[in-house]
Backbone as JSON, one array per atom type, in Angstrom:
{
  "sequence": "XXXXXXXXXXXXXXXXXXXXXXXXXXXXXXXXXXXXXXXXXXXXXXXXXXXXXXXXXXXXXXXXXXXXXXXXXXXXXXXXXXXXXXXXXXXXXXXXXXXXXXXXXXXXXXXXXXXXXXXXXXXXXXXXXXXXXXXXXXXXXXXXXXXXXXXXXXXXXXXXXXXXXXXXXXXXXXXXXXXXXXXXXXXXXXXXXXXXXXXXXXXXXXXXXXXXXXXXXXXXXXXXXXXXXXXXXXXXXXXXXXXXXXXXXXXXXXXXXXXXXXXXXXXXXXXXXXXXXXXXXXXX",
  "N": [[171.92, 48.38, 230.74], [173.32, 49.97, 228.14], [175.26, 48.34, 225.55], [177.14, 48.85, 223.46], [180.09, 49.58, 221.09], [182.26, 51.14, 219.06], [184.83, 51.98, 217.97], [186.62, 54.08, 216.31], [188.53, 53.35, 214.43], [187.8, 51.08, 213.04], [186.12, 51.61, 211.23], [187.77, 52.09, 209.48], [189.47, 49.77, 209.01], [187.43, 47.52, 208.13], [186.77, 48.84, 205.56], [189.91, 48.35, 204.75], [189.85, 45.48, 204.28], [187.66, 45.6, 202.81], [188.89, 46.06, 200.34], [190.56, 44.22, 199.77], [189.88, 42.25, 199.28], [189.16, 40.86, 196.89], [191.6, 39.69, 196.4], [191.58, 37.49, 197.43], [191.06, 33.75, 198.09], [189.84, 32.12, 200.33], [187.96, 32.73, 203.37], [188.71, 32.87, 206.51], [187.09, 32.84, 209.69], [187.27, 33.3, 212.42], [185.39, 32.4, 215.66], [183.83, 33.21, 218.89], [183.63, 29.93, 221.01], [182.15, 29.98, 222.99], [180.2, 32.03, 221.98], [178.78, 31.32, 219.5], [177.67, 32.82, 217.53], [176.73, 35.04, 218.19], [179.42, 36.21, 218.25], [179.94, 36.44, 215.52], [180.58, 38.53, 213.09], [178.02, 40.27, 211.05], [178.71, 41.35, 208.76], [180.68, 39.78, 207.73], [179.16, 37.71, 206.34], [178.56, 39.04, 204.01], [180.94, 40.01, 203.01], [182.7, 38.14, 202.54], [181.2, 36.85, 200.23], [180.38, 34.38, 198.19], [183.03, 33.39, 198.12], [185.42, 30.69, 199.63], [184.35, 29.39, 202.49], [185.86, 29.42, 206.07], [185.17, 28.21, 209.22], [186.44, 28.64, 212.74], [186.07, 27.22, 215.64], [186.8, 29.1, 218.19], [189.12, 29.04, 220.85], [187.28, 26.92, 222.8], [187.83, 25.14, 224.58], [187.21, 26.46, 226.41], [184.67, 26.3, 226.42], [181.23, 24.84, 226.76], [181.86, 20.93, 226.21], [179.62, 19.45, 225.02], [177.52, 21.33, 223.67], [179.42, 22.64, 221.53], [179.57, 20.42, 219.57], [177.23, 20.5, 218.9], [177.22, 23.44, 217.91], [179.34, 22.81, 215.54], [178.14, 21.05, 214.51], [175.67, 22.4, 213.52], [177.07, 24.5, 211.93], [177.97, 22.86, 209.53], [175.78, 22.28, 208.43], [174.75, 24.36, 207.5], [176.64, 24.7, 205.63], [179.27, 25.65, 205.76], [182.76, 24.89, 206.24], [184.15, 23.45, 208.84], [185.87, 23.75, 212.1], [187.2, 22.74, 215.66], [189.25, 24.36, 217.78], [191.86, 25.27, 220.29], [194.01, 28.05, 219.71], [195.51, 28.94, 221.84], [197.18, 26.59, 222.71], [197.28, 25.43, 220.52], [195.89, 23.08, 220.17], [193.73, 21.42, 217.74], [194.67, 22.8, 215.4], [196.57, 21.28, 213.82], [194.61, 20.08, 211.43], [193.7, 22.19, 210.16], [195.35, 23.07, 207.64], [194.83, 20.43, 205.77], [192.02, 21.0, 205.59], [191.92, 23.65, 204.56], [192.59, 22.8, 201.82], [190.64, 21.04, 200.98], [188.42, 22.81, 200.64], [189.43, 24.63, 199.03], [189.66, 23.61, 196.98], [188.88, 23.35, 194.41], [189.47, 25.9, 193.04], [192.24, 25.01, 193.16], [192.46, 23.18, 191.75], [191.69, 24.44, 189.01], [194.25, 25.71, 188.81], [195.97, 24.12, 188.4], [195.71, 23.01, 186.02], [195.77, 25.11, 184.32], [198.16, 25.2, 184.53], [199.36, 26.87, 186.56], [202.06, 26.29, 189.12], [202.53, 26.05, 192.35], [201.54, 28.46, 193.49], [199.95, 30.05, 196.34], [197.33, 29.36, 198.5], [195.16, 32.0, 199.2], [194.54, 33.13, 202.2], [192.24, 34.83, 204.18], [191.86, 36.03, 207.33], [189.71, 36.54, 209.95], [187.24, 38.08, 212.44], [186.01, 39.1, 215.8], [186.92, 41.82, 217.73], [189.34, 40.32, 220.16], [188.82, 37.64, 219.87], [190.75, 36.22, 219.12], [192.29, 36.49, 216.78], [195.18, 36.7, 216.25], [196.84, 35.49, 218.02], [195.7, 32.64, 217.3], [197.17, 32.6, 214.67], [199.71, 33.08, 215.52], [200.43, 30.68, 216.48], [199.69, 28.51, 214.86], [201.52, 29.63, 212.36], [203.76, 28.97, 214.03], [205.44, 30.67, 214.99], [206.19, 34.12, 216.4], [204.11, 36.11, 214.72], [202.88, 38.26, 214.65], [201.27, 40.96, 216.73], [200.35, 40.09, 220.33], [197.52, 40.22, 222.55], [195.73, 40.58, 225.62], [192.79, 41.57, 225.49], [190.49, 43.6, 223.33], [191.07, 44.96, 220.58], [194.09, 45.26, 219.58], [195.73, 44.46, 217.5], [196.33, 46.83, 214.48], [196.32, 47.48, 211.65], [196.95, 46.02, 208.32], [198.62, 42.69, 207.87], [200.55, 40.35, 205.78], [201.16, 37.42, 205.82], [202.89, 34.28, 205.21], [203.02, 31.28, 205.22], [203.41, 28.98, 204.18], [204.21, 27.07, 201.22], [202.42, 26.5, 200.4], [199.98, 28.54, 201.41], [199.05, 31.26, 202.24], [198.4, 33.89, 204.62], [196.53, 36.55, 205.6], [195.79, 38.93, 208.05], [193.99, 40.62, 209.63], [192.81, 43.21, 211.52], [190.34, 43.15, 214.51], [187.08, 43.23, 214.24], [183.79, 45.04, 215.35], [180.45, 46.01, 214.48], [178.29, 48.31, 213.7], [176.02, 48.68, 214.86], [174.37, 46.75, 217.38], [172.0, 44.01, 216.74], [170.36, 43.08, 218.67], [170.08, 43.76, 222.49], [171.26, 41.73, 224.28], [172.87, 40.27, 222.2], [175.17, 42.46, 222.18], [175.54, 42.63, 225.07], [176.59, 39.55, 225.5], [178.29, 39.85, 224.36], [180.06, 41.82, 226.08], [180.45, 40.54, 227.86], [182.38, 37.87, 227.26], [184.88, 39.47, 226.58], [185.08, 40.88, 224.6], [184.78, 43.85, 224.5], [185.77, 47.11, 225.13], [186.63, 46.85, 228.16], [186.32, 49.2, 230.22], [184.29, 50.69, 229.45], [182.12, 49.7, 230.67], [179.53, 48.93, 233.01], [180.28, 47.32, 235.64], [179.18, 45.57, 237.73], [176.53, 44.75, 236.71], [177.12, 43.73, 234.35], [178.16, 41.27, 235.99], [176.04, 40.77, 237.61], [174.31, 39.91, 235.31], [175.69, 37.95, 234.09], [175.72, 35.8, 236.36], [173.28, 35.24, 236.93], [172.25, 33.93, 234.56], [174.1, 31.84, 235.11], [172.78, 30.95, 236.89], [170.67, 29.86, 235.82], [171.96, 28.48, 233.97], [174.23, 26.34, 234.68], [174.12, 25.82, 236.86], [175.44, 23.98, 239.19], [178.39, 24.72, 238.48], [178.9, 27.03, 239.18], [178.1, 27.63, 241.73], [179.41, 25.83, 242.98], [182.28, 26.89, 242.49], [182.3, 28.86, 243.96], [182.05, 28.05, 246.67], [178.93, 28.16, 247.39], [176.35, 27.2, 249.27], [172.99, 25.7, 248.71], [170.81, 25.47, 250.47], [168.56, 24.77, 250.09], [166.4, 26.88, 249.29], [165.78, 29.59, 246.92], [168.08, 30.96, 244.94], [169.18, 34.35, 244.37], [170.9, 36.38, 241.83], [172.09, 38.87, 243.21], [172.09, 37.86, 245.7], [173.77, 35.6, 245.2], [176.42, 37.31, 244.63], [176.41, 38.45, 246.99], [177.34, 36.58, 248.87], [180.2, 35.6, 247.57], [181.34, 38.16, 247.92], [181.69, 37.95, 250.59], [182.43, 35.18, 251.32], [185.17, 35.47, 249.38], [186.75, 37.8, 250.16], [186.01, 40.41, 249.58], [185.91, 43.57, 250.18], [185.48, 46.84, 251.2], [186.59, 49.66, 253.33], [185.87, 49.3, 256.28], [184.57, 47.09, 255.85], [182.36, 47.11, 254.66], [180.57, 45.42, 252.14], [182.25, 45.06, 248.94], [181.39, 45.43, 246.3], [182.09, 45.9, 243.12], [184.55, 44.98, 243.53], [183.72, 41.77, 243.55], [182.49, 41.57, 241.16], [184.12, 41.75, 239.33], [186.04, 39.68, 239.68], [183.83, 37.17, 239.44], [183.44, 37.77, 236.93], [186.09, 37.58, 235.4], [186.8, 34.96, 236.67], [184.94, 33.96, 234.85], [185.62, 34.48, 232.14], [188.16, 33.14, 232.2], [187.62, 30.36, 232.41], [187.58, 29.45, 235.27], [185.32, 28.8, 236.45], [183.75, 26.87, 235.16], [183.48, 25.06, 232.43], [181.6, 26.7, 229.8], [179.01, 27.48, 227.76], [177.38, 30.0, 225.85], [175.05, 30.32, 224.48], [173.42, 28.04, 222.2], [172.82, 26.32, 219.48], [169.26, 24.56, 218.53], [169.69, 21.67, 219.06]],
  "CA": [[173.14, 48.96, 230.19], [173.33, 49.87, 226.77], [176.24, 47.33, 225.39], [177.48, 49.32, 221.98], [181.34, 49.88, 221.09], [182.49, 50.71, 217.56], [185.88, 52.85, 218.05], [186.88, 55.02, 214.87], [189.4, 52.12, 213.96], [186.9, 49.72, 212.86], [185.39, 52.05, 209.64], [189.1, 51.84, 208.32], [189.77, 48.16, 208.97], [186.46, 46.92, 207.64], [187.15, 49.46, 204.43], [190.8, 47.66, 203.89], [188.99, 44.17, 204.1], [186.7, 45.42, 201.52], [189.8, 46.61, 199.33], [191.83, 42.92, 199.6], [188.98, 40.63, 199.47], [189.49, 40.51, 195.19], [192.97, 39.02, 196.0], [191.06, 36.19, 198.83], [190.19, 32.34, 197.73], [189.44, 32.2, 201.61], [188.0, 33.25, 204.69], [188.68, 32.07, 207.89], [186.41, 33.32, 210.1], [187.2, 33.02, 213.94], [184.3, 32.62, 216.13], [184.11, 32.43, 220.55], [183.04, 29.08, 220.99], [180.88, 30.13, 223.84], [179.12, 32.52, 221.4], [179.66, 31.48, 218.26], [176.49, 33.18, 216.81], [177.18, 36.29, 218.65], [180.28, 36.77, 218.04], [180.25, 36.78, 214.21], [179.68, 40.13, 212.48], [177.4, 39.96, 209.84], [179.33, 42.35, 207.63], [181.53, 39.06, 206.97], [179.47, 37.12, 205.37], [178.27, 40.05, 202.72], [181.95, 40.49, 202.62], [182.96, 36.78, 201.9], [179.96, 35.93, 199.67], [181.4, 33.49, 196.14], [184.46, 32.53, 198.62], [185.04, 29.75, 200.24], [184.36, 29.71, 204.19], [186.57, 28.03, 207.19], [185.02, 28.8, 210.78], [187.2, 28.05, 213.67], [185.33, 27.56, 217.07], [188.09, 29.3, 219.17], [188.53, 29.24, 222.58], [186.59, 25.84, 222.77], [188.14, 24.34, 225.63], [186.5, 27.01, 227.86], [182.95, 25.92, 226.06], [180.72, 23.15, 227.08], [181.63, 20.23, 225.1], [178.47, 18.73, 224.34], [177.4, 22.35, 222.77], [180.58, 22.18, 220.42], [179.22, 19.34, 218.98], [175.71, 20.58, 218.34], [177.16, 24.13, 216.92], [179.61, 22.06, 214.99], [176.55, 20.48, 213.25], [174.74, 23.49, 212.95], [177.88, 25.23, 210.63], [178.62, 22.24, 208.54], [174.35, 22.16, 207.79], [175.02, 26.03, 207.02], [177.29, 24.98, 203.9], [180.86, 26.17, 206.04], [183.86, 24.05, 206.88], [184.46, 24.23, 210.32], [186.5, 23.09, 213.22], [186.9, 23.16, 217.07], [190.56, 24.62, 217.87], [192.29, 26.31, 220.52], [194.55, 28.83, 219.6], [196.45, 29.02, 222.74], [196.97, 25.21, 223.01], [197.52, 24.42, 219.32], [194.71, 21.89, 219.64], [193.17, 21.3, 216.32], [195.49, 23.49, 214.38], [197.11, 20.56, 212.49], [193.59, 19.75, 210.87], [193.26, 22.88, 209.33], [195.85, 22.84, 206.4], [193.88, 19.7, 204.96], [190.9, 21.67, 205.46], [192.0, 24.56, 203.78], [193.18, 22.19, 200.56], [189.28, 20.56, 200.79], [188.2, 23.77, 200.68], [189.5, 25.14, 198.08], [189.97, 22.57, 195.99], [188.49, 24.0, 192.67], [190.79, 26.61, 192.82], [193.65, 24.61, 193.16], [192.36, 22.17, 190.52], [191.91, 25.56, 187.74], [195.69, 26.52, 188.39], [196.41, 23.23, 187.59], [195.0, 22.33, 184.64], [196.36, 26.4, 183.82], [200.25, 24.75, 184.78], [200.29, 27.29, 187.57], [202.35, 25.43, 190.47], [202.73, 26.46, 194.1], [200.53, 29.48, 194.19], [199.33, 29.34, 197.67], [195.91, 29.73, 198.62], [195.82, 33.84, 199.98], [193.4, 33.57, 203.11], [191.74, 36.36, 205.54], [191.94, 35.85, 209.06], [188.95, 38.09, 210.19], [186.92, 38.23, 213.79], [185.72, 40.15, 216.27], [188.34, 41.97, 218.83], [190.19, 39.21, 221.01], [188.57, 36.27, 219.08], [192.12, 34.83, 219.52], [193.0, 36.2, 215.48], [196.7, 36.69, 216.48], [197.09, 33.95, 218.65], [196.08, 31.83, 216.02], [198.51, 32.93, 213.44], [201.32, 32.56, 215.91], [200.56, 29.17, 216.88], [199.93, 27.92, 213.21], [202.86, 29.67, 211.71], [204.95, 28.42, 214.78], [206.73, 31.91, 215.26], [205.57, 35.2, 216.43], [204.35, 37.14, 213.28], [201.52, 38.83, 214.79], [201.39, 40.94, 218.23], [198.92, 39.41, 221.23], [197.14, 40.94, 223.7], [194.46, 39.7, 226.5], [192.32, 42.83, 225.17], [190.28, 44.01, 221.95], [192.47, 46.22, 219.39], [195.3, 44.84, 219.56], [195.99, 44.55, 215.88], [195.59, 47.97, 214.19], [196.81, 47.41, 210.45], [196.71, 44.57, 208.01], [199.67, 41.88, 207.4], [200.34, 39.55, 204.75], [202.46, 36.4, 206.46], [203.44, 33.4, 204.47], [202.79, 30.32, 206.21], [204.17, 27.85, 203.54], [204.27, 26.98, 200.06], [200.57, 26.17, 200.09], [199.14, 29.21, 202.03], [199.4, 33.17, 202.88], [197.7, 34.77, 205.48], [196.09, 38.22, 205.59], [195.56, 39.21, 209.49], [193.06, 41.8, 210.1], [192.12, 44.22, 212.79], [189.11, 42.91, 214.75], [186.08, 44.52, 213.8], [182.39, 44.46, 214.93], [179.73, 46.38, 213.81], [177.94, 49.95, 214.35], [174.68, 48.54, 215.93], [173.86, 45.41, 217.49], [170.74, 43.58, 216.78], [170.13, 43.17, 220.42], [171.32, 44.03, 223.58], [171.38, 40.81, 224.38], [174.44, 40.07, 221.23], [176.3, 43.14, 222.79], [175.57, 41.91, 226.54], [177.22, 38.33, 225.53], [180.53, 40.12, 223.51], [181.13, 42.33, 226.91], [180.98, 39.46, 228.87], [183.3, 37.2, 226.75], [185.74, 40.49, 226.78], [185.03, 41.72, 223.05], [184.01, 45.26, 224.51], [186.51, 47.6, 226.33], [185.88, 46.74, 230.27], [186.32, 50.63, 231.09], [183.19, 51.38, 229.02], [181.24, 49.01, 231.49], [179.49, 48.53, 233.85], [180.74, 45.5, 235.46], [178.84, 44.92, 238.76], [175.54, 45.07, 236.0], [177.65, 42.46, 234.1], [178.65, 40.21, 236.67], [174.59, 40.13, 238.09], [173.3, 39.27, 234.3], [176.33, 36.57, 234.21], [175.41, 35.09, 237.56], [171.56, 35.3, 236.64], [172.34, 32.98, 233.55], [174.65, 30.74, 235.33], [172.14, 29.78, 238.0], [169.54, 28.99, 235.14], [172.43, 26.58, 233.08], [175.38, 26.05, 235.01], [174.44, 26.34, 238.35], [176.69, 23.36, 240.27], [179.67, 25.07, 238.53], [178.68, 28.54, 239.66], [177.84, 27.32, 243.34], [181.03, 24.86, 243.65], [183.23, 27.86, 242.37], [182.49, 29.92, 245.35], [181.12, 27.4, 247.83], [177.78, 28.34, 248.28], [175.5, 26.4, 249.83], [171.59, 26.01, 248.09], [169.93, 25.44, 251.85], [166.44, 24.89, 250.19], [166.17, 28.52, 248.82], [165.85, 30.15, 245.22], [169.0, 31.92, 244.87], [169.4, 35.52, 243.4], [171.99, 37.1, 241.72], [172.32, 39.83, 244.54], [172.3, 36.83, 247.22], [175.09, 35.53, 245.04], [177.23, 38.27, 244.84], [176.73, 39.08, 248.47], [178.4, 35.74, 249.42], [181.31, 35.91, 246.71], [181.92, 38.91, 248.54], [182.23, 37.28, 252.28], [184.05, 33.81, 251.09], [186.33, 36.17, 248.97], [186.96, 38.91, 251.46], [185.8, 41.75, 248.63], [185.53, 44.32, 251.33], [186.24, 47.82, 251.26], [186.69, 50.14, 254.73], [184.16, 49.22, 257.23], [183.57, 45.71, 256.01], [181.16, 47.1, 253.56], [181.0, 44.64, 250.48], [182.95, 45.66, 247.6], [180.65, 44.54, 245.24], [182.65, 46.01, 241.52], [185.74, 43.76, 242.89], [183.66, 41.03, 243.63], [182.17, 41.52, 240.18], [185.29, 41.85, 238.23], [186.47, 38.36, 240.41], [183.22, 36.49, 238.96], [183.86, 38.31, 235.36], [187.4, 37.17, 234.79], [186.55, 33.33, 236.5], [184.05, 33.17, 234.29], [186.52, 34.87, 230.74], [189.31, 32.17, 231.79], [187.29, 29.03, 232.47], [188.4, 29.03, 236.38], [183.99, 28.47, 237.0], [183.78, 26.13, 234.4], [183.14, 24.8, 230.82], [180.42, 27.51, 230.0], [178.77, 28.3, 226.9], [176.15, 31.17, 226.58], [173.93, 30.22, 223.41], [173.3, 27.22, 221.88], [171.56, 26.13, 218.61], [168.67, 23.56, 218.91], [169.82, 20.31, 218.2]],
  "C": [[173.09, 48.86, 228.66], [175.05, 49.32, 226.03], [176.5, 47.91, 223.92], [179.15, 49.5, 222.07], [181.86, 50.03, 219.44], [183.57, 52.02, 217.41], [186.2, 53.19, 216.28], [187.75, 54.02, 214.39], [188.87, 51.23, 212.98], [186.58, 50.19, 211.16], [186.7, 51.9, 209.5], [189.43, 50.49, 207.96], [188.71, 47.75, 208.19], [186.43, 47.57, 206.01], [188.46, 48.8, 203.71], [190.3, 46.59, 203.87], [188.13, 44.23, 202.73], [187.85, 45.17, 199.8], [190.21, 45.68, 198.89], [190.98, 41.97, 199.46], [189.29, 40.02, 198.01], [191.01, 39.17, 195.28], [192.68, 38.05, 197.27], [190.44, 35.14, 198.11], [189.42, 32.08, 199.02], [189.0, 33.03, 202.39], [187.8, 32.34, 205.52], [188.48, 32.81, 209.0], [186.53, 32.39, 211.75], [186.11, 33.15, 214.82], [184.94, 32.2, 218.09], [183.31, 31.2, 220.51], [181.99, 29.39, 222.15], [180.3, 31.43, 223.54], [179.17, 33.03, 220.23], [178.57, 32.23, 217.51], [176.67, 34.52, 216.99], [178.0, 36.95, 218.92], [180.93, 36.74, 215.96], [179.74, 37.7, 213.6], [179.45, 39.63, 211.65], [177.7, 40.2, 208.67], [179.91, 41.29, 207.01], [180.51, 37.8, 206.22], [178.99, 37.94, 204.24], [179.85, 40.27, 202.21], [182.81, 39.5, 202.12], [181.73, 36.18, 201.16], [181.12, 35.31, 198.2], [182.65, 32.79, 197.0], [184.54, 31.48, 199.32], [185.26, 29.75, 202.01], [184.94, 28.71, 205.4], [185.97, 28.87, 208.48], [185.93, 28.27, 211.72], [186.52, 28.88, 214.78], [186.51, 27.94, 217.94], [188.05, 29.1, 220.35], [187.46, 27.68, 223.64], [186.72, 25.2, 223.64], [187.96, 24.84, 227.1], [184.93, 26.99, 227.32], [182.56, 24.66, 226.76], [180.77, 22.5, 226.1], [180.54, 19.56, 224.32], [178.05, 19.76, 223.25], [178.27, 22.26, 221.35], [180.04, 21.24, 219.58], [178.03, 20.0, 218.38], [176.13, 22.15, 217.33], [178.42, 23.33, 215.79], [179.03, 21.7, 213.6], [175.8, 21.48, 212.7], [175.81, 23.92, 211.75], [178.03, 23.92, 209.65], [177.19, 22.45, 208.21], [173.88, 23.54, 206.89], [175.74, 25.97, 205.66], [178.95, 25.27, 204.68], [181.75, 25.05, 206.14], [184.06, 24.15, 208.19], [184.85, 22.97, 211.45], [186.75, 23.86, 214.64], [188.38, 23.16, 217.24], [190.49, 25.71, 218.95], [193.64, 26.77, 220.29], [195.81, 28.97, 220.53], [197.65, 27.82, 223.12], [197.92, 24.78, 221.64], [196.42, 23.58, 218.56], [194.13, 22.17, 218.16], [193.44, 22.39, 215.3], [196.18, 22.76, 213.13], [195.73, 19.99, 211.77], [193.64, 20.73, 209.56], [194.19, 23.02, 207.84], [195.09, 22.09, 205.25], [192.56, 20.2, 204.63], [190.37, 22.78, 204.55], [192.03, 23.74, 201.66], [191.49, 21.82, 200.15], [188.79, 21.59, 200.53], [188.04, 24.6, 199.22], [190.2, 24.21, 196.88], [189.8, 22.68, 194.61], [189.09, 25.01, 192.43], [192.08, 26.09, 193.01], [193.19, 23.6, 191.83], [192.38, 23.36, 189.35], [193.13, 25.75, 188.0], [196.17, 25.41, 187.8], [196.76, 22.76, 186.7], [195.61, 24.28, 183.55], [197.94, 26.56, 183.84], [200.36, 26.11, 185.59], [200.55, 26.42, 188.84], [202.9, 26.33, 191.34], [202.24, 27.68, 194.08], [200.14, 29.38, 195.21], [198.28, 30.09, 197.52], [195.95, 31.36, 199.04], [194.4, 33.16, 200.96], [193.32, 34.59, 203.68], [191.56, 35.63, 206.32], [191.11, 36.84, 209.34], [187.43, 37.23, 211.71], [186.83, 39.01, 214.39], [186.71, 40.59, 217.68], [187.78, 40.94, 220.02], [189.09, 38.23, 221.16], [189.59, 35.65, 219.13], [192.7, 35.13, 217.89], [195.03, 35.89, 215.9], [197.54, 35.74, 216.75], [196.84, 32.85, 217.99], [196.91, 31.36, 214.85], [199.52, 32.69, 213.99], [201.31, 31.34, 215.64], [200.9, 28.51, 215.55], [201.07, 27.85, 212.37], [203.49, 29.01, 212.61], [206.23, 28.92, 214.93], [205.2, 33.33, 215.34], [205.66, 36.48, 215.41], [203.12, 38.13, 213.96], [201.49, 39.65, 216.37], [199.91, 40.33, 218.92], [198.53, 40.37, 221.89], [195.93, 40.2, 224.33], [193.43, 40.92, 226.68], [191.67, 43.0, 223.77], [191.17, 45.32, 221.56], [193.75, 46.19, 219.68], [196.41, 45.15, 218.05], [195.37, 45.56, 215.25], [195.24, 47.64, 212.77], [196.42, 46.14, 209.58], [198.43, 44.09, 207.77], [199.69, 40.4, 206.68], [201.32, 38.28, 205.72], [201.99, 34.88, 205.4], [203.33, 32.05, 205.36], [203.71, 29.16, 205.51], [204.19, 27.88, 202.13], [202.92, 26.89, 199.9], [199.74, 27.41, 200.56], [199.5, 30.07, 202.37], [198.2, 33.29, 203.89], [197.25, 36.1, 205.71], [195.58, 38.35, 206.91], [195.0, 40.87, 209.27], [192.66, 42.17, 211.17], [191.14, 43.69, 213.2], [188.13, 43.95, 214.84], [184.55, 43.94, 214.58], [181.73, 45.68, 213.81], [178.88, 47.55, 214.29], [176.6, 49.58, 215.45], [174.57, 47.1, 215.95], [172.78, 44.63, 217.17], [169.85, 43.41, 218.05], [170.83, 43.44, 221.39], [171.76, 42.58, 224.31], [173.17, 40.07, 223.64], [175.55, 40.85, 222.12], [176.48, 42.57, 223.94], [176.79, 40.56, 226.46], [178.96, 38.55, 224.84], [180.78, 40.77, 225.01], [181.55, 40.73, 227.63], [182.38, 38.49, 228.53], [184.94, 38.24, 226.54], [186.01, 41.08, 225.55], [184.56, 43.15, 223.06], [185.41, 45.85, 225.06], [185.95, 48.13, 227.81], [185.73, 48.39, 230.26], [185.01, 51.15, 230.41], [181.83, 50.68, 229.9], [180.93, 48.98, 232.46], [179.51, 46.94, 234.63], [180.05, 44.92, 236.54], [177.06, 44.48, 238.33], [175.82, 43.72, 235.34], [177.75, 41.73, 234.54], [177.14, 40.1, 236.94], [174.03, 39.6, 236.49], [174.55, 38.1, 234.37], [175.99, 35.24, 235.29], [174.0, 34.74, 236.83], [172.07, 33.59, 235.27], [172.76, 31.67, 234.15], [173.78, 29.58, 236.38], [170.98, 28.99, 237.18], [170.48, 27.73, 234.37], [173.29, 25.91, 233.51], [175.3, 26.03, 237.0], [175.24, 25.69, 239.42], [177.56, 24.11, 240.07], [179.66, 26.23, 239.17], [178.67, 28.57, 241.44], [179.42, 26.77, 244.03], [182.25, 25.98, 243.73], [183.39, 28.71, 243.58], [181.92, 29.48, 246.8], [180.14, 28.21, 248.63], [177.01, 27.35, 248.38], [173.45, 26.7, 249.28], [170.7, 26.03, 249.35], [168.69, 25.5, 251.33], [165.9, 26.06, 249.44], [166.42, 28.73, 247.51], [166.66, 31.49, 245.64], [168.82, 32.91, 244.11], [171.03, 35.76, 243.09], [172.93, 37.71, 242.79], [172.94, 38.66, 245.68], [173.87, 35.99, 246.84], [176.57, 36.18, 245.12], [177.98, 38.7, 246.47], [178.09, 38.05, 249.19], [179.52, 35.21, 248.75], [181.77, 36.97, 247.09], [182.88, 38.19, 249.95], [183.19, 36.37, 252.07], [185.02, 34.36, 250.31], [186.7, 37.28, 249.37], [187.41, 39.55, 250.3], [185.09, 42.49, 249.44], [186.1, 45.93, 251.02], [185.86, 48.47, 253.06], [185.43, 49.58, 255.56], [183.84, 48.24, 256.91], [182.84, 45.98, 255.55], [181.76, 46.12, 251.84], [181.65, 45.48, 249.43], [182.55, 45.2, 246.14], [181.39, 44.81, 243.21], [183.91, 45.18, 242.13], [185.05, 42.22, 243.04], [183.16, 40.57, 241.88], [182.99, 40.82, 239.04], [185.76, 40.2, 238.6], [185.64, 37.35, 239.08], [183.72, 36.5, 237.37], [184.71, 37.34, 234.71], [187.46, 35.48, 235.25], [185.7, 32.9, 235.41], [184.89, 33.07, 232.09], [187.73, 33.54, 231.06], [188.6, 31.19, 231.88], [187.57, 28.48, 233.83], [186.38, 28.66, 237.01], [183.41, 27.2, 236.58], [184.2, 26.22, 232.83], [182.1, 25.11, 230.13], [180.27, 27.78, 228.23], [177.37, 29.05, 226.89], [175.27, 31.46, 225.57], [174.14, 29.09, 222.91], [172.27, 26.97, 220.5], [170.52, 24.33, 219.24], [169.25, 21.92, 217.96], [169.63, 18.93, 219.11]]
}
């Protein structure tokens, strides 16, 4: 399956980003924690170069924790700031203020020493569709300034929101990028739900998801749908078949229904109902 998506939306958004970056001390750069490599467009850091950089591993509490830790290490060895937060939760949202202040600390020390007081920092909020930007900004501010959705393109426009005396926010459209480097990158955004499902094939998706899970995850993948290993080198297919039967994904005739059993695996695997999954890892 060829895994591409880059809706006419994206060249405008990534064009106002270019326009507002002059008036940015920050970026804060949302990443999926279960693919934080492959879910950061590259465009941002040519587009934050001289500024100062906050990553936030989103979504983190449907990653494997040990991973977290090792990309963690990898971004701070990279030169970034970066923390493990979810969005939905709150979790490690009160960190980031201090973070932001460490951060940009030499710009708050020049206004200083220039007697400007309470300027707030201006950040960008920027990620790839349903990275969790929105959901972030609610939580943080601690009011709904931003709309949600459980979907990419949600957010068309840009908005400036005010967080406090110390800090603005600039919320941007999620954007990727016109071509992937691999199909592999695209493969790992549908799966995580950074594509729009209707352009997919999902029973294509669900066998390369399975395929992975039996090489890293395979108790959680087995326990999730009680199958049984009986001695045998499982396939995909052989998986599927019996995620059909123990989840009575049947259409007329008792023939398998293999795109709902698909979509089933898909969405256990997008909420965290299979496990604590992540789907790249740096070496550490």
């Amino acid at each position: 399956m060829n895994y591409q998506w880059y809706p006419g939306h994206m060249t405008k958004a990534k064009r106002m980003m270019q326009e507002n970056i002059s008036l940015i001390d920050l970026v804060i750069e949302l990443v999926d924690a279960r693919v934080p490599l492959s879910s950061r467009n590259p465009d941002i850091d040519e587009l934050g170069k001289n500024k100062s950089r906050l990553i936030l591993l989103n979504k983190s509490d449907l990653a494997d924790p040990r991973v977290n830790q090792c990309w963690m290490k990898y971004f701070k060895e990279k030169g970034f700031y970066v923390l493990e937060v979810n969005a939905k939760t709150g979790q490690g949202l009160k960190a980031i203020q201090g973070m932001v202040r460490e951060a940009c600390k030499e710009k708050i020390e020049r206004d200083r020493k220039r007697g400007i007081k309470n300027r707030p920092v201006r950040a960008i909020v920027v990620g790839i569709p349903n990275v969790g930007k929105s959901t972030f900004i609610n939580s943080f501010a601690g009011k709904a300034c931003t709309k949600t959705g459980n979907k990419p393109g949600v957010t068309k426009g840009k908005q400036w929101i005010r967080l406090n005396k110390e800090l603005e926010l600039l919320d941007t459209p999620g954007i990727l990028w016109p071509k992937f480097e691999s199909e592999e990158v695209g493969q790992k955004l549908a799966m995580i739900g950074s594509m729009n499902d209707e352009i997919l094939q999902m029973t294509e998706l669900a066998g390369d998801l399975v395929t992975y899970l039996l090489s890293h995850y395979r108790s959680d993948l087995l326990g999730r749908y009680q199958i049984a290993e009986e001695g045998q080198a499982l396939t995909a297919q052989q998986v599927m078949e019996t995620v059909c039967e123990n989840r009575k994904c049947y259409k007329k005739g008792q023939e398998p229904d293999y795109e709902k059993a698909a979509a089933l695996v898909v969405e256990d695997f997008r909420s965290g109902r299979i496990g604590r999954i992540t789907l790249e890892e740096p070496a550490c």
